[in-house]
SEMARTOR-656187 format. One record per residue (C-alpha): residue in three letters; chain; z, y, x. Coordinates in nm, 2 decimals. Layout:
# SEMARTOR-656187
<node ALA A <Z Y X>>,
...
***
This chain:
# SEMARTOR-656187
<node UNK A <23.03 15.12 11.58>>,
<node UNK A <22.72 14.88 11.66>>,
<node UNK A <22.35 14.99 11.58>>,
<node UNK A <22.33 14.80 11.33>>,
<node UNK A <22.66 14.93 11.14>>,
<node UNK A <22.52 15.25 11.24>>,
<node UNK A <22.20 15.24 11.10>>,
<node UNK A <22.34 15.04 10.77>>,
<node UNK A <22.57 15.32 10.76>>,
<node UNK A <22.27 15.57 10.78>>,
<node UNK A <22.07 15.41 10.53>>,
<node UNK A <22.36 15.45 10.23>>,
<node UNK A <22.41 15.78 10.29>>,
<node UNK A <22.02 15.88 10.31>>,
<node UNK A <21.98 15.66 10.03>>,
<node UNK A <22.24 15.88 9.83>>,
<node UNK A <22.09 16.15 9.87>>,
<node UNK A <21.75 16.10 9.83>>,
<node UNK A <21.85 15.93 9.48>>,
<node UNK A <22.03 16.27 9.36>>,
<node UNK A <21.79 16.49 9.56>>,
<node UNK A <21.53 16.29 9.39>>,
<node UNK A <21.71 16.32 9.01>>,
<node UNK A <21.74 16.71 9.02>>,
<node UNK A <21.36 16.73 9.14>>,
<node UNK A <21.25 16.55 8.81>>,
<node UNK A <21.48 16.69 8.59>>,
<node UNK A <21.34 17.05 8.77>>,
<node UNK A <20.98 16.96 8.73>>,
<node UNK A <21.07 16.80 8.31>>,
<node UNK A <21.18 17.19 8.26>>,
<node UNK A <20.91 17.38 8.47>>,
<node UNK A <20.64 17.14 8.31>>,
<node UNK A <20.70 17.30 7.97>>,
<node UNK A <20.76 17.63 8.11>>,
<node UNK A <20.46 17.68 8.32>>,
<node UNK A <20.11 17.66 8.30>>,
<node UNK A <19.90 17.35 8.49>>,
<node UNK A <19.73 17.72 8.69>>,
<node UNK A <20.07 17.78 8.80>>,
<node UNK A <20.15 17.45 8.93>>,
<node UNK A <19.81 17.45 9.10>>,
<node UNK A <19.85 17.76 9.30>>,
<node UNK A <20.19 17.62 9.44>>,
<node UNK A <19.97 17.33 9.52>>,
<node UNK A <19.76 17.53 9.77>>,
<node UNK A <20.05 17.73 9.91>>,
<node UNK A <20.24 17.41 10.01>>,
<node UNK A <19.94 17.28 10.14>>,
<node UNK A <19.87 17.59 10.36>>,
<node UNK A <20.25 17.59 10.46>>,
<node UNK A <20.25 17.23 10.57>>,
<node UNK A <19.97 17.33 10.84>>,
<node UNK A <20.21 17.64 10.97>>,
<node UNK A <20.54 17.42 10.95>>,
<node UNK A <20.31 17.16 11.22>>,
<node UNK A <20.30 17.48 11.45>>,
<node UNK A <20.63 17.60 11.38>>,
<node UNK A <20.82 17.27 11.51>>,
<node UNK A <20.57 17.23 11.80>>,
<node UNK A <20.62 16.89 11.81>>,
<node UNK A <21.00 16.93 11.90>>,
<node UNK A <21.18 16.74 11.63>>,
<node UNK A <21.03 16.44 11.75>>,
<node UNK A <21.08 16.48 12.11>>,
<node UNK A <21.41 16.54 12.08>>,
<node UNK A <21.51 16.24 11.91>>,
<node UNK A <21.32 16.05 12.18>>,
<node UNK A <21.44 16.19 12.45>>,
<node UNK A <21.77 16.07 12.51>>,
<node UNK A <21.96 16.27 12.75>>,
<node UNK A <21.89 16.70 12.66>>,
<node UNK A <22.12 16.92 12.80>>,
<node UNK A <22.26 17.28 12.66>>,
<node UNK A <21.95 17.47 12.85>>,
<node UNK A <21.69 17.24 12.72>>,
<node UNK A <21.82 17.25 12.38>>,
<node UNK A <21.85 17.64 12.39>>,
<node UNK A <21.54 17.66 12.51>>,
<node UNK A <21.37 17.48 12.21>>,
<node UNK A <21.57 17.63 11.94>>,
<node UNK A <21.39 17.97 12.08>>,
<node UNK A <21.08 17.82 12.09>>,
<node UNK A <21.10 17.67 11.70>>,
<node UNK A <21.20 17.98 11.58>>,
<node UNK A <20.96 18.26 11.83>>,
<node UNK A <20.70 18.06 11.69>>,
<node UNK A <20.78 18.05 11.28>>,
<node UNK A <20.83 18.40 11.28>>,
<node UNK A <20.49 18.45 11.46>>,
<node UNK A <20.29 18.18 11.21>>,
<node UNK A <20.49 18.44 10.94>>,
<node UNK A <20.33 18.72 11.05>>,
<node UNK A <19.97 18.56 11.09>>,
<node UNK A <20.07 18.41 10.70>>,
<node UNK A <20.13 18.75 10.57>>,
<node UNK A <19.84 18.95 10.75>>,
<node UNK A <19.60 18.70 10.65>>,
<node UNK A <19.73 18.66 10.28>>,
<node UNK A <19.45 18.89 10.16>>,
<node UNK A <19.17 18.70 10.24>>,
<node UNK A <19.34 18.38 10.14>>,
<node UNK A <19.37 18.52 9.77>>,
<node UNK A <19.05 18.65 9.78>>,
<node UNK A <18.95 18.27 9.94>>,
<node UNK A <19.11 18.11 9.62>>,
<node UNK A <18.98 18.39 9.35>>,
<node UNK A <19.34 18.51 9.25>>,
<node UNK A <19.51 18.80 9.37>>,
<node UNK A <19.89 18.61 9.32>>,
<node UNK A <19.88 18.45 9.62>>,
<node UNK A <19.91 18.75 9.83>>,
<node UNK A <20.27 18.78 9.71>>,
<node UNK A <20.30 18.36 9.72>>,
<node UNK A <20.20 18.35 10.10>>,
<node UNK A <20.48 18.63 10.17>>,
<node UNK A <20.72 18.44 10.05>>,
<node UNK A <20.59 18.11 10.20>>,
<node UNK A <20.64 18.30 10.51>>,
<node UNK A <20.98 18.39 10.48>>,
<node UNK A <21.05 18.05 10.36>>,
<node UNK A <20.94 17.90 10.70>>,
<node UNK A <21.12 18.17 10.95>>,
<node UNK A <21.44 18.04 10.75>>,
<node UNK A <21.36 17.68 10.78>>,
<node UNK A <21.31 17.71 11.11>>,
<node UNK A <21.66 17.84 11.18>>,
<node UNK A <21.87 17.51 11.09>>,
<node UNK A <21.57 17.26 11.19>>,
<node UNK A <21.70 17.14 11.57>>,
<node UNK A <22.05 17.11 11.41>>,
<node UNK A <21.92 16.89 11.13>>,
<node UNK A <21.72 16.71 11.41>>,
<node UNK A <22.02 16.63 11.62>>,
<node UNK A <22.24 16.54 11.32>>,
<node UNK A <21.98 16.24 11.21>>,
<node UNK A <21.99 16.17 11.62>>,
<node UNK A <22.34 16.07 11.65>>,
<node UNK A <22.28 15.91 11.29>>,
<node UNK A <22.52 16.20 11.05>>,
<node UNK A <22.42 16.12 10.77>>,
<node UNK A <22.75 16.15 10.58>>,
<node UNK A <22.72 16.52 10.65>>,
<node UNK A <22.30 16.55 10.62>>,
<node UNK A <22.36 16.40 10.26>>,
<node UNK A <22.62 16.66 10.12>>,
<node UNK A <22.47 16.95 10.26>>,
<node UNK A <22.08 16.84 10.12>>,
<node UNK A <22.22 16.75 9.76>>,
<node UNK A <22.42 17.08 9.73>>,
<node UNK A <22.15 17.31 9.85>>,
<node UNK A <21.87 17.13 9.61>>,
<node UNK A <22.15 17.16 9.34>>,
<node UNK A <22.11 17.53 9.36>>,
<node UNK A <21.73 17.55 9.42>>,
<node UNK A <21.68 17.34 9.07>>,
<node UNK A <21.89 17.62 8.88>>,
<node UNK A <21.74 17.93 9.08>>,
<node UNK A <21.40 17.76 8.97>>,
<node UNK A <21.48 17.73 8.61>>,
<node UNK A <21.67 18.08 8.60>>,
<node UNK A <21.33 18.24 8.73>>,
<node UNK A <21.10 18.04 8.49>>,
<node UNK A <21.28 18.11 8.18>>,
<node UNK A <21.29 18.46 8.25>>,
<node UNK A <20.88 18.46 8.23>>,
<node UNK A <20.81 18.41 8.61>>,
<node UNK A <20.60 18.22 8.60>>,
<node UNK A <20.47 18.03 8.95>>,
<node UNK A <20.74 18.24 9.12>>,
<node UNK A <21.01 17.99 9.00>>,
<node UNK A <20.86 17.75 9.24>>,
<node UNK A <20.86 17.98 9.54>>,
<node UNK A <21.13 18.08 9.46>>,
<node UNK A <21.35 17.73 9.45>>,
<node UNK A <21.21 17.60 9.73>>,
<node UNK A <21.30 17.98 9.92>>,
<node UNK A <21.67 17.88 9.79>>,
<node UNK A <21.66 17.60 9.90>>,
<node UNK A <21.59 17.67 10.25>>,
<node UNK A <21.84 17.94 10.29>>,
<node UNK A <22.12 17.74 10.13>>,
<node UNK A <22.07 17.43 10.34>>,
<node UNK A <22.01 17.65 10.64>>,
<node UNK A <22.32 17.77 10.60>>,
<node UNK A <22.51 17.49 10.53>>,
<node UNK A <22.33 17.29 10.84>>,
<node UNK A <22.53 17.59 11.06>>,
<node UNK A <22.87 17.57 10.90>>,
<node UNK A <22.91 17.22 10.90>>,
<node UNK A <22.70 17.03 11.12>>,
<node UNK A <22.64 17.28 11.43>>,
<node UNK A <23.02 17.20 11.54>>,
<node UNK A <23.03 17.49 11.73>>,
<node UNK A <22.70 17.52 11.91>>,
<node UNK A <22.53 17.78 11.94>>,
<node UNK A <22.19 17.85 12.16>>,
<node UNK A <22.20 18.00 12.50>>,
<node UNK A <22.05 18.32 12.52>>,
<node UNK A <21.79 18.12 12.75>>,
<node UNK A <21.43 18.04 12.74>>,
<node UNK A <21.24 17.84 12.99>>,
<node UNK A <20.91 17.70 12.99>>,
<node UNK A <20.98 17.47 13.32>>,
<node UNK A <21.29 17.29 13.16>>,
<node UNK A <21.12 17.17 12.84>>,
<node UNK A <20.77 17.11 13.00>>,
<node UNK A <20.85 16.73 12.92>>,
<node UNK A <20.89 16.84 12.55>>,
<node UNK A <20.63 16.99 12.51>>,
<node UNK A <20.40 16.70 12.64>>,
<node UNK A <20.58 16.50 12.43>>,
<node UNK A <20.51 16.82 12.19>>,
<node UNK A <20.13 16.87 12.24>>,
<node UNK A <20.01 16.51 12.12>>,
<node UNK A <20.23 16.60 11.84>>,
<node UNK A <20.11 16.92 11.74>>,
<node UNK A <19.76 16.80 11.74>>,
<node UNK A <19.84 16.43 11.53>>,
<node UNK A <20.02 16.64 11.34>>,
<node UNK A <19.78 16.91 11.23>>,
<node UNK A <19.55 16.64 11.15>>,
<node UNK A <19.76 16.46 10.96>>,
<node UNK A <19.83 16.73 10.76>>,
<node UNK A <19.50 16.84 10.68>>,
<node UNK A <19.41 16.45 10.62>>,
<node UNK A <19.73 16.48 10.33>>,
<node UNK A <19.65 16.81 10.22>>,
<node UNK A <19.21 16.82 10.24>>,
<node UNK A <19.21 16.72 9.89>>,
<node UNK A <19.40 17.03 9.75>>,
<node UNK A <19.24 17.24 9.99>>,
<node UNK A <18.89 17.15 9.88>>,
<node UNK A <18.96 17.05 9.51>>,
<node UNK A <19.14 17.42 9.49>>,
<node UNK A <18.79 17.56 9.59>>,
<node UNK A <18.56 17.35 9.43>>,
<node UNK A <18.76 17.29 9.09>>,
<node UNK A <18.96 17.58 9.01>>,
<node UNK A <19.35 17.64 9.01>>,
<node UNK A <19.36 17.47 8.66>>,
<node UNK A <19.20 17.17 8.74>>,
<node UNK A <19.39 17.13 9.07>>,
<node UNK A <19.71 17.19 8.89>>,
<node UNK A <19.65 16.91 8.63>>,
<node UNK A <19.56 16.69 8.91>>,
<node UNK A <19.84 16.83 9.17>>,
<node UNK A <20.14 16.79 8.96>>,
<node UNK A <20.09 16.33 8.89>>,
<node UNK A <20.01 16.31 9.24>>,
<node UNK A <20.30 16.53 9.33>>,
<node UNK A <20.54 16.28 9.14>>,
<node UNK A <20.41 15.99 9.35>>,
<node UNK A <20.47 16.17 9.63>>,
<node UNK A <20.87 16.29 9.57>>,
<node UNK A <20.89 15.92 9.47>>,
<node UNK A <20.81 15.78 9.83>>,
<node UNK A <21.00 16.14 9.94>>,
<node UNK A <21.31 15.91 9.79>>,
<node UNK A <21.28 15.60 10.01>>,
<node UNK A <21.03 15.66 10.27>>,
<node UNK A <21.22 15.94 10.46>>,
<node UNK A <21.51 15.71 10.45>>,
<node UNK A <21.28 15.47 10.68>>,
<node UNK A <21.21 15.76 10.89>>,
<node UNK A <21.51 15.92 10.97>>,
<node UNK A <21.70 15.60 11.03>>,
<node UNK A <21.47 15.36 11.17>>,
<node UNK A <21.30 15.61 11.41>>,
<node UNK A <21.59 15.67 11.62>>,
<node UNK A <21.73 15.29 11.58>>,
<node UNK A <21.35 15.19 11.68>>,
<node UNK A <21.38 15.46 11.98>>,
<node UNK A <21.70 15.31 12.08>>,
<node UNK A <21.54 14.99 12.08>>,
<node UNK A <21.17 15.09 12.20>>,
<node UNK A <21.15 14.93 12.56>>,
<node UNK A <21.25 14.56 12.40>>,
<node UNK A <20.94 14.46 12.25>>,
<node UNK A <21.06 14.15 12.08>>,
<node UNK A <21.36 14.35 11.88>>,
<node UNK A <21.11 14.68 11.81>>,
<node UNK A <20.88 14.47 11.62>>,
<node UNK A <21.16 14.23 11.46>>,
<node UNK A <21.35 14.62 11.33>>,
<node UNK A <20.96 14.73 11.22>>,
<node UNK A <20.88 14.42 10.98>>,
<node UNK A <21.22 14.44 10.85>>,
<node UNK A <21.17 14.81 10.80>>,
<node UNK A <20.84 14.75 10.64>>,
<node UNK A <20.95 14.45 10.44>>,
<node UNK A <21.24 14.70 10.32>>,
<node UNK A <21.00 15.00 10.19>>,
<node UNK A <20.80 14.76 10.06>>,
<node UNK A <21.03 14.56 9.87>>,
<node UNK A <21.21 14.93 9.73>>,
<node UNK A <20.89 15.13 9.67>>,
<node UNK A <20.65 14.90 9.53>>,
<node UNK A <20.85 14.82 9.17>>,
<node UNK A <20.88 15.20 9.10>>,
<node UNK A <20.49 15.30 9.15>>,
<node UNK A <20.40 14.96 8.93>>,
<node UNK A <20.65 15.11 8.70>>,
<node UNK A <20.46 15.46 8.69>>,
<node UNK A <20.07 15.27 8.65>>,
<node UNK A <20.20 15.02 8.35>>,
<node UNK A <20.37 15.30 8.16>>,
<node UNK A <20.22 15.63 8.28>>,
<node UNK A <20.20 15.73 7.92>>,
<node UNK A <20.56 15.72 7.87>>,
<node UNK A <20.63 15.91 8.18>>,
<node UNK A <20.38 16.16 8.09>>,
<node UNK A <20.48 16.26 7.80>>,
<node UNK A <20.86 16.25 7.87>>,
<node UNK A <20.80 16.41 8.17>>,
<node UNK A <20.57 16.70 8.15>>,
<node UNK A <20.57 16.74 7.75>>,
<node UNK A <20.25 16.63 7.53>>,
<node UNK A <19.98 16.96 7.73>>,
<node UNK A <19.95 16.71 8.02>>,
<node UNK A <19.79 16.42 7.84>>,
<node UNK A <19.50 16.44 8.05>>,
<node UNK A <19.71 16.36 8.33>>,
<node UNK A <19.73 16.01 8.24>>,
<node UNK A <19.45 15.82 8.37>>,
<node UNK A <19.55 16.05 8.71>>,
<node UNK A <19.92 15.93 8.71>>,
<node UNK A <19.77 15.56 8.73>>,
<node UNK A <19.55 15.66 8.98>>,
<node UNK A <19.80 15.81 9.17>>,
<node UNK A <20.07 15.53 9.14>>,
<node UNK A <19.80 15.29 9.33>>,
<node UNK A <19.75 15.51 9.62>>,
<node UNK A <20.10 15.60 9.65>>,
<node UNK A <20.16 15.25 9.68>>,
<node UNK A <19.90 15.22 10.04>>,
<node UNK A <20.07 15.52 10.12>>,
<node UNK A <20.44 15.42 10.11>>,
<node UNK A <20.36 15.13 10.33>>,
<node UNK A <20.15 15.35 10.57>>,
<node UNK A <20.47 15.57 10.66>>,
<node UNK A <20.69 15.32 10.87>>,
<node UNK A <20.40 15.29 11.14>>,
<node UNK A <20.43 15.64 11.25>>,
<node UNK A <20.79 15.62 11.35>>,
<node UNK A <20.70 15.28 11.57>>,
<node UNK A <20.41 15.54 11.72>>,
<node UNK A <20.72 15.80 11.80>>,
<node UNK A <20.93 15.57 11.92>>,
<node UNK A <20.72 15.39 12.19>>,
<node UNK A <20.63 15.77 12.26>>,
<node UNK A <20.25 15.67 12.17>>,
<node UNK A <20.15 16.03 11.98>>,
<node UNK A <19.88 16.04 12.17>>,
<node UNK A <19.72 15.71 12.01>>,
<node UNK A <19.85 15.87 11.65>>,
<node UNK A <19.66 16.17 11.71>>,
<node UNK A <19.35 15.95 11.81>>,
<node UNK A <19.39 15.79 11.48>>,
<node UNK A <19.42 16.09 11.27>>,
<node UNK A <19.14 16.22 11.42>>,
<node UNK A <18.93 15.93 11.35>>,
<node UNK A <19.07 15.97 10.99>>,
<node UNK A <18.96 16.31 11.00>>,
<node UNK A <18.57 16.24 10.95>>,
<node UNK A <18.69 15.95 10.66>>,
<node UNK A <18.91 16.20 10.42>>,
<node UNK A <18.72 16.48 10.40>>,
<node UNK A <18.36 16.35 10.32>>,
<node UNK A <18.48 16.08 10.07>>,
<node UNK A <18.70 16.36 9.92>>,
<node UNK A <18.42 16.56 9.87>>,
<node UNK A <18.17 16.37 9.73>>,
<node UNK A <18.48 16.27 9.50>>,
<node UNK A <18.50 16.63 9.37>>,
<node UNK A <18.19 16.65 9.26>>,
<node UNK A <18.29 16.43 8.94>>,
<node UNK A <18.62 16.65 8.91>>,
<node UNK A <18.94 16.53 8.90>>,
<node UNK A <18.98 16.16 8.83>>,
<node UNK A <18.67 16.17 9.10>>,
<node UNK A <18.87 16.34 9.35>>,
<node UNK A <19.17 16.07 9.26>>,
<node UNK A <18.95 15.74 9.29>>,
<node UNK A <18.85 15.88 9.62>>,
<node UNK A <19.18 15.91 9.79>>,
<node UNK A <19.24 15.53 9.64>>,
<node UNK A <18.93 15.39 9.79>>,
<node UNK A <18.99 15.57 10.10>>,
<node UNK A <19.34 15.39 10.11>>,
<node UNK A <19.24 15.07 10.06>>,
<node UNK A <18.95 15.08 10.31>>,
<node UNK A <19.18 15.17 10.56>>,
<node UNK A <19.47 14.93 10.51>>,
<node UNK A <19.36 14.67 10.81>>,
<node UNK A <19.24 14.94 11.03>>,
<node UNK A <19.56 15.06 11.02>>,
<node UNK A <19.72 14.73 11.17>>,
<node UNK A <19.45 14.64 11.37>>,
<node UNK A <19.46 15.00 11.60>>,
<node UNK A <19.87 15.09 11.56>>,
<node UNK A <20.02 14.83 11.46>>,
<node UNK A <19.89 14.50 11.70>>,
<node UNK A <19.95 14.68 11.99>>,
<node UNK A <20.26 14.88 11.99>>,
<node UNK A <20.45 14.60 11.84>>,
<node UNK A <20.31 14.27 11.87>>,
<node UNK A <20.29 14.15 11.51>>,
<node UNK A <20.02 13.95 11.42>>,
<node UNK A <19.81 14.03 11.08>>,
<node UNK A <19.96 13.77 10.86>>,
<node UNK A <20.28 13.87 11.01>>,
<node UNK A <20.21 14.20 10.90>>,
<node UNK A <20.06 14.10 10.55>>,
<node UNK A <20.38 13.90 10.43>>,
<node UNK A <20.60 14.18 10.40>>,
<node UNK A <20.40 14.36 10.16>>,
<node UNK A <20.23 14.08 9.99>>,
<node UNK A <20.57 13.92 9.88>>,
<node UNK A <20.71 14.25 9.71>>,
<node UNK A <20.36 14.34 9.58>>,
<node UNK A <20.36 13.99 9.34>>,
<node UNK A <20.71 14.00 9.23>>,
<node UNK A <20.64 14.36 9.12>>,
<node UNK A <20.33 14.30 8.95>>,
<node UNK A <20.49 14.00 8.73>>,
<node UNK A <20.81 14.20 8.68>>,
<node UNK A <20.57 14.51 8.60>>,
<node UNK A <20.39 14.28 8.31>>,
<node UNK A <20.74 14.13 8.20>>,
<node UNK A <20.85 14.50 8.14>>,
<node UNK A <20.51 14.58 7.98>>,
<node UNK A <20.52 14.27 7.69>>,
<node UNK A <20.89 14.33 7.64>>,
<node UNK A <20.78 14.69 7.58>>,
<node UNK A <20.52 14.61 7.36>>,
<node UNK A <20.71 14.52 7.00>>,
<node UNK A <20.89 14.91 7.06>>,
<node UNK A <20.75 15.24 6.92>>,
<node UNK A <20.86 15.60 7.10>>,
<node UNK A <20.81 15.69 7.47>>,
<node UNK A <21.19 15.67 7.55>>,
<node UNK A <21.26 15.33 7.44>>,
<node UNK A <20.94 15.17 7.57>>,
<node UNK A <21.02 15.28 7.87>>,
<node UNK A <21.41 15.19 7.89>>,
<node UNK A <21.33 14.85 7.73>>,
<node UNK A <21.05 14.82 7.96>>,
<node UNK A <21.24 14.90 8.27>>,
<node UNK A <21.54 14.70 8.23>>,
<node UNK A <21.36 14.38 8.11>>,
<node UNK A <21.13 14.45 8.46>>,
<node UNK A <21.42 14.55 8.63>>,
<node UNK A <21.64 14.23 8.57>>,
<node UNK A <21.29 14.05 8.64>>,
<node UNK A <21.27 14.19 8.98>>,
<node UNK A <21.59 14.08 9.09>>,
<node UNK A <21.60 13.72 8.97>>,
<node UNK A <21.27 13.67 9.13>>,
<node UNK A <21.35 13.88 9.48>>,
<node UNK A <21.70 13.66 9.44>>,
<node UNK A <21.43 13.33 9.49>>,
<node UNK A <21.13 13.48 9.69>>,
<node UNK A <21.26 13.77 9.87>>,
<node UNK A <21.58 13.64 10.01>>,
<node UNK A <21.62 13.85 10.28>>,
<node UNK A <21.56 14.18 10.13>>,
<node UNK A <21.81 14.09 9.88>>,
<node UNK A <22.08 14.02 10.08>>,
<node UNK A <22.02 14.36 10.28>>,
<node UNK A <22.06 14.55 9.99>>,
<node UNK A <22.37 14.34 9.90>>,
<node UNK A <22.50 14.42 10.24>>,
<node UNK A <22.40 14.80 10.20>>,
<node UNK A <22.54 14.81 9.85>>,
<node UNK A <22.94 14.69 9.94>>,
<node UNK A <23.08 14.85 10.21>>,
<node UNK A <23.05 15.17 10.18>>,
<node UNK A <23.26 15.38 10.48>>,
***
């Protein structure tokens, strides 16, 4: 099969599951909306966020190498596995000892228990992560799909079960727990074939992994806390009700690039690898990779700003009014961000982390002042800030990544976001007037969707020619 069958191949499957992976995260956050409290919701906020620094830790830096790195052998490979999963179940440890002062941080004595189980949740994680790794390497993602849809399948009813019998924020913990120990499971039976880790562990044989690793560790860490400093501050500053009222419309946006984005990732970085010492093809697979996210993500988050009230109130029930104005907030900067995610897999796969980590750093000293001075006019504040941040970085983004690892020139660059934006924007106000007439959330927003819909693809049939027929050739042929 050629690379591009392969990656073609790759992007259906991903694409399948991220739609049903997607589907059974809404319909679990519909439920837990009306079940929960916006406090409840806000505490998860802050564990997630202090989990995501740990999980930077717990990989090392790893997952990325590998796929770089074409030729491993058994040794090497044992010898990472050890070091992934030595050094979860240390970050565990740390978690748990230091989950006193973290509640005591925060002002609520629940997150002693949260943080336990956070810890637990990354040692598990940990266990299936190279094999998941080396399955999107040799492009599985036939057997990636099943596996992911099946185990989220049982985290949405192990999160509902818990929430109806009054457990409050434990039915998040607890899904995404289940989750992790059914796909880690799964990820063994069917897609280790065999494999198992030597009982090995040498420092001299991955030394070129973990340079690879280092730069990674650090962009990483920065990265996180550059994605996560606004619930880390606003959970201070605000309160665990305000941050859950803002956490839960920007968490939306956020599992809405979680259905296309990742698809980018964990196809294109390993085609781009493949490709990475052919400059001319690299940035030819990068523009059609941007065009693509561009072209898939933009209609949705227009969707969400034209009829947040809709999706509010369907959504999360009629408590969350107030999370209105933030869902249209949210939609803008989710937007920047979607288009933001294809440049770090062109970083990985021209093995620059060392100018990512450069950049996040520099982004460091941006995110957290603006953030909070944003605070300080609560939430909507806090949500203007992360827009305005987004937009002012847009052309630095090009101008320091994107120029020199792949050549393409601004305008280049602009075109494959600047097309997609305008045909959403007109489809978005086509949806909105045919909309209009209607009274009830549900059919304003099916009326308004279709109409929008079938105006999206008569104009992307005229202006975005290319992107259409990609996702003509995607949609027939499935294998």
């Amino acid at each position: 099969m050629t690379l591009r069958k392969q990656a073609y191949s790759g992007v259906r499957w991903s694409t399948a599951s991220s739609l049903i992976r997607a589907c059974l995260q809404l319909l679990q956050i519909a439920v837990l909306a009306r079940l929960l409290a916006p406090a409840d919701f806000g505490l998860m906020a802050l564990v997630v966020a202090m989990v995501a620094f740990l999980q930077v830790f717990s990989d090392m830096g790893v997952s990325s190498a590998i796929i770089h790195h074409q030729e491993i052998d058994q040794r090497q490979l044992s010898s990472l596995y050890w070091l992934n999963a030595g050094a979860a179940l240390g970050l565990a440890i740390i978690l748990v000892l230091a989950s006193p002062f973290i509640a005591n941080f925060y002002g609520d004595s629940r997150l002693v228990t949260l943080t336990w189980i956070a810890g637990a949740t990354l040692v598990v994680a940990a266990l299936g992560q190279q094999i998941r790794v080396l399955a999107e390497k040799n492009l599985q993602f036939f057997e990636l799909a099943r596996v992911e849809v099946f185990s989220a399948g049982v985290a949405l009813v192990v999160a509902i079960f818990i929430a109806m019998q009054g457990g409050g924020v434990y039915a998040l913990v607890g899904g995404v727990l289940a989750n992790a120990i059914v796909l880690t499971a799964l990820l063994w039976i069917f897609l280790a074939r065999g494999w198992r880790p030597l009982w090995c562990f040498s420092l001299k044989e991955i030394r070129q992994f973990l340079g690879f690793g280092a730069y990674m560790i650090g962009n990483n860490l920065i990265n996180t806390f550059n994605s996560q400093v606004d619930i880390l501050l606003g959970g201070r500053v605000l309160g665990a009700q305000a941050i859950g009222l803002y956490s839960l419309p920007r968490d939306l946006c956020l599992r809405l690039s979680a259905i296309f984005n990742p698809i980018a990732i964990r196809v294109g970085f390993p085609v781009m690898a493949k490709a990475q010492n052919d400059i001319a093809l690299l940035k030819n697979i990068y523009l059609k990779t941007m065009r693509m996210t561009a072209s898939i993500n933009f209609p949705f988050y227009i969707v969400l700003a034209v009829f947040a009230p809709e999706v509010v109130h369907i959504l999360f029930g009629e408590k969350w009014e107030e999370a209105i104005p933030l869902l249209r907030i949210f939609a803008l900067w989710g937007l920047l961000r979607a288009i933001g995610n294809p440049v770090g897999i062109l970083l990985l796969a021209r093995g620059r982390a060392d100018l990512s980590f450069k950049w996040n750093l520099w982004m460091l000293f941006v995110y957290s002042p603006v953030v909070l001075m944003g605070s300080q006019f609560g939430v909507k504040g806090m949500a203007l800030s992360m827009l305005f941040a987004g937009v002012a970085l847009f052309p630095a983004n090009w101008y320091w990544l994107v120029r020199p690892l792949s050549h393409a020139k601004f305008g280049e660059y602009l075109i494959q976001m600047f097309v997609p934006f305008i045909i959403s924007v007109v489809s978005g106000l086509a949806g909105y007037i045919s909309a209009y007439p209607f009274e009830g959330d549900v059919i304003r927003l099916v009326v308004g969707t279709m109409a929008g819909g079938a105006a999206y693809g008569l104009l992307s049939i005229r202006l975005n020619k290319e992107w259409f027929s990609t996702v003509t050739e995607l949609a027939i042929g499935w294998k």
